[in-house]
C-alpha positions as CSV (number, residue, x, y, z in Angstrom):
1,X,117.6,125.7,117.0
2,X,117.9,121.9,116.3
3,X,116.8,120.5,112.9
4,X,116.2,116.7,115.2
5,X,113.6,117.9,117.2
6,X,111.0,119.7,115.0
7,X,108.0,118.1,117.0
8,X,105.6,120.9,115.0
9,X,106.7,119.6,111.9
10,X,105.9,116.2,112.5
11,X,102.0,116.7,113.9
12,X,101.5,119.3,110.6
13,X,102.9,116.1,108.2
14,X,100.8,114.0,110.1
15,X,97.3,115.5,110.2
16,X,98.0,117.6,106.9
17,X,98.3,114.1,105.2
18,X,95.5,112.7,106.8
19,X,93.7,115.7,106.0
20,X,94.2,115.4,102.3
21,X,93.3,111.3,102.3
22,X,89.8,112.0,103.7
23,X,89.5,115.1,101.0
24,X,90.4,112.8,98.2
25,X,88.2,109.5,100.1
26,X,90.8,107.5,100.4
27,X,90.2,105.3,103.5
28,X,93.8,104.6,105.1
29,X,94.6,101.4,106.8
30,X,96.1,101.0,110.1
31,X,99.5,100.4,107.8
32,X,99.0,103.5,106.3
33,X,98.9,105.6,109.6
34,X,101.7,103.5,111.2
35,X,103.6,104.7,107.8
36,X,102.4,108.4,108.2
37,X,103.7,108.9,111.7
38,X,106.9,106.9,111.1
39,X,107.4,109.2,108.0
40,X,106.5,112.1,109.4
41,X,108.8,111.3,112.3
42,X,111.6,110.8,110.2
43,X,111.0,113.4,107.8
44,X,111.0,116.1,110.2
45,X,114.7,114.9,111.4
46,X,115.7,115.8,108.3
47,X,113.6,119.0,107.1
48,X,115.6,121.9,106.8
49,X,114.5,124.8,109.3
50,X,113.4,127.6,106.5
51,X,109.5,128.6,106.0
52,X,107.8,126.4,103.2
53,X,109.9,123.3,103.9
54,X,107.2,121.3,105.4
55,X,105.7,121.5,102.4
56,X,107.9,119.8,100.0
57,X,108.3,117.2,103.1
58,X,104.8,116.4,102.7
59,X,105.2,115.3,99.5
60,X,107.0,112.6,100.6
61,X,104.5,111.5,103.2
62,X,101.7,111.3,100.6
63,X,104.0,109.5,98.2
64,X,104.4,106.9,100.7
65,X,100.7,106.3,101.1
66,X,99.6,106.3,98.0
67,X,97.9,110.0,98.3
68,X,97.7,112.3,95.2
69,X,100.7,114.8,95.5
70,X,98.0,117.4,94.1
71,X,96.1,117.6,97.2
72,X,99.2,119.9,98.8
73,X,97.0,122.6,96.9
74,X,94.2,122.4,99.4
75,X,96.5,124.0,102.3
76,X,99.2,125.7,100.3
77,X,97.3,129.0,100.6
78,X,97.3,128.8,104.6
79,X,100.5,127.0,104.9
80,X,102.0,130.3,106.2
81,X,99.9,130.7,109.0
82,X,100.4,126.8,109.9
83,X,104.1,127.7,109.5
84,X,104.2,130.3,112.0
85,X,102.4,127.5,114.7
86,X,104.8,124.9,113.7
87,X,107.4,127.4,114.5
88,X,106.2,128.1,117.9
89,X,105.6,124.0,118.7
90,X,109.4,122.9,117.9
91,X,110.5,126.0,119.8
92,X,108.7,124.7,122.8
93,X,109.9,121.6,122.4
94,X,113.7,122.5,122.2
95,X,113.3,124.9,125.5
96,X,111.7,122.9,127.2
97,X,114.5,120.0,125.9
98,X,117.3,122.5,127.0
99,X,115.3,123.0,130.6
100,X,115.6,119.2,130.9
101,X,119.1,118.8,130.1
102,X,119.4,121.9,132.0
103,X,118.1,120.5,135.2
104,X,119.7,117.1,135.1
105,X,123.4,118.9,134.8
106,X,122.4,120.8,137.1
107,X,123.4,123.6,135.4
108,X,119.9,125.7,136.1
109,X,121.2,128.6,138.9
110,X,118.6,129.2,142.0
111,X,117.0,132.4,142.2
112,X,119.2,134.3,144.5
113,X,117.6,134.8,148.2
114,X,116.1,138.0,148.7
115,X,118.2,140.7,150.7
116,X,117.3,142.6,153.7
């Protein structure tokens, strides 16, 4: 798979961060969610496609918004399970990519007509 398009990677950064403002109260201005997706965004470009690496991703999110890094703690223990969805989001996203791509080359092969 492509390490560009990891669409599941990006949401996770984006709510999980979110997530861990409003656990620690800390209101976020529209600034600070412009800089979350844009982060997230970018980050997920560049995270590398193993299990756990969203995590250490995150860290950067939160860094840029101020966020305690501590608060990764509060989803560490179910970050597997979020992995595994993650997973199945930028999967989608790169087949249903290669079906575009696909289509437009018209490289996708009609069924063949049924014989009688």
């Amino acid at each position: 798979g492509a390490t560009i398009n990891m669409d599941g990677t990006a949401l996770y950064q984006a709510v999980a961060a979110v997530f861990i403002a409003q656990v620690f109260d800390i209101p976020l201005s529209f600034g600070a969610q412009v800089t979350i997706v844009l982060t997230a965004v970018l980050a997920s470009i560049g995270t590398a496609a193993v299990p756990g690496a969203g995590i250490v991703m995150l860290i950067i999110i939160l860094e840029a918004i101020s966020v305690p890094g501590a608060g990764i703690a509060l989803i560490l223990g179910v970050d597997r399970i979020l992995d595994m969805c993650r997973t199945v989001v930028n999967v989608t996203g790169d087949s249903a990519v290669n079906a575009i791509i696909a289509s437009s080359e018209n490289q996708l092969d009609p069924p063949p007509a049924p014989t009688t």
